[in-house]
Every structure is written in structure tokens, then in C-alpha cells.
C-alpha positions in Angstrom: 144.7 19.7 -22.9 144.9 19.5 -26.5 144.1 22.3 -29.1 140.7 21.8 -30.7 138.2 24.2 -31.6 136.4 24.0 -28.3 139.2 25.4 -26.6 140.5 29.2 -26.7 143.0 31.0 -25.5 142.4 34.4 -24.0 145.6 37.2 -23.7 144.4 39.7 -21.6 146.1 43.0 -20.0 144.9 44.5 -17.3 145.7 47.9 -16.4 145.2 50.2 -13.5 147.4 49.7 -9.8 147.5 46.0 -10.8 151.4 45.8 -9.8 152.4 45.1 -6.1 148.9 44.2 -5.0 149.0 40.4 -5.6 147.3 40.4 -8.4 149.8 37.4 -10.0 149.3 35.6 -6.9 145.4 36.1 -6.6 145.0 35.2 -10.2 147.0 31.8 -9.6 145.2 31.1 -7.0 141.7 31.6 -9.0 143.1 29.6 -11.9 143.5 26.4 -9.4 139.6 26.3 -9.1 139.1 26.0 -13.1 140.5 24.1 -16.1 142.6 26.4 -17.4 146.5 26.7 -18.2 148.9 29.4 -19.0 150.2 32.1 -16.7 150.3 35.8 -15.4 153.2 37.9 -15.0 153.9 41.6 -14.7 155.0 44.2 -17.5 157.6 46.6 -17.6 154.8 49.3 -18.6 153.0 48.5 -15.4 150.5 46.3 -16.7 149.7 42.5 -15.9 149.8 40.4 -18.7 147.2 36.9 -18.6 147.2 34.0 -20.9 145.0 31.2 -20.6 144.0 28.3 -22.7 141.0 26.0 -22.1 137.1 25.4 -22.6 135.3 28.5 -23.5 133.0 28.5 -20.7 135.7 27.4 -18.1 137.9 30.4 -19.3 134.6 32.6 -19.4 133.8 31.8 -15.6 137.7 31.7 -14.2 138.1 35.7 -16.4 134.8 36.6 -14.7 136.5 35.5 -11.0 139.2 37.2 -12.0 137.7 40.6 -12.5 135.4 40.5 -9.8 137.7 39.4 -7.3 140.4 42.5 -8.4 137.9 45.0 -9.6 139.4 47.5 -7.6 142.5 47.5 -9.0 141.5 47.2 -12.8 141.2 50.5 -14.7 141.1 48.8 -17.8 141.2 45.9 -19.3 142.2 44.5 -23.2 141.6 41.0 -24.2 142.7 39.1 -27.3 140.8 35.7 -28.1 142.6 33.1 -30.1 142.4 29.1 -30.8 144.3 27.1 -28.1 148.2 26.2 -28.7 147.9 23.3 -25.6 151.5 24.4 -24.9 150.8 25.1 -21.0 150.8 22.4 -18.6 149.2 23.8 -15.7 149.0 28.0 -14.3 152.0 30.0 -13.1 153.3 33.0 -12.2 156.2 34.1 -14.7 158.7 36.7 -14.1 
């Protein structure tokens, strides 16, 4: 995937009991279904940390799986919307 202006990338943090309930897995396994590429991992804070790259209606619909597929875990959520880097080949789960 190459950056261009039809691609975004989306940084988003989730808080809430989102550590130690699969949540990275989950999400990784979500993110094989769509076009998209970047990862999830947890923060030291307790949060879970999601970056993703790719066509804005592709990351719209893989975010939206996302949140309804962990909804009860999410207390909060906090996304950041910037242009594509294309530096991620492919979705993974980083320590």
C-alpha cells in the first residue's frame, strides 16, 4: 500500500479493561478480513494502542468491527487521523 491521499492512518487508544481480555488478538484477527496494516499492542498505562493505515472506508468498517466486537471492554476511546506513511506490511500484534 502506498501513501496517497486516499489512504489514512488512524492511531487510536482504547481504554477501559482492554488488557488481558484478547483484545490484541481479537483485533488481529478482525484486521485479517480488511485491507488494512499496522498493529496493536498494550501500554504500560493500561491502555491498547491501534495503528492502522489503509482506504478510508476499509479502516472506517474494520474500526467499526473493532468496537462492536469489544464494546464491552471499551470505556473510552481516542482516535487520531493522519495521511498514510505505507510503512506497515501487513497487521501484528507488538509487544
Amino acid at each position: 500500500m502506498c501513501a496517497t491521499t486516499a489512504h489514512l492512518r488512524k492511531t487510536v487508544r482504547y481504554r477501559g479493561h482492554v488488557q488481558g481480555v484478547g483484545f490484541r488478538y481479537t483485533t488481529q484477527s478482525i484486521a485479517k478480513r480488511y485491507e488494512v496494516n499496522g498493529y496493536v499492542r498494550n501500554l504500560s498505562d493500561g491502555q491498547v494502542e491501534l495503528v492502522a493505515e489503509g482506504e478510508k472506508h476499509e479502516l472506517a468498517a474494520f474500526l467499526d468491527d473493532v468496537r462492536e466486537r469489544m464494546m464491552r471492554f471499551i470505556r473510552d476511546e481516542r482516535v487520531d487521523t493522519q495521511s498514510a506513511s505505507g510503512e506497515f506490511a501487513g497487521f501484528e500484534i507488538r509487544r
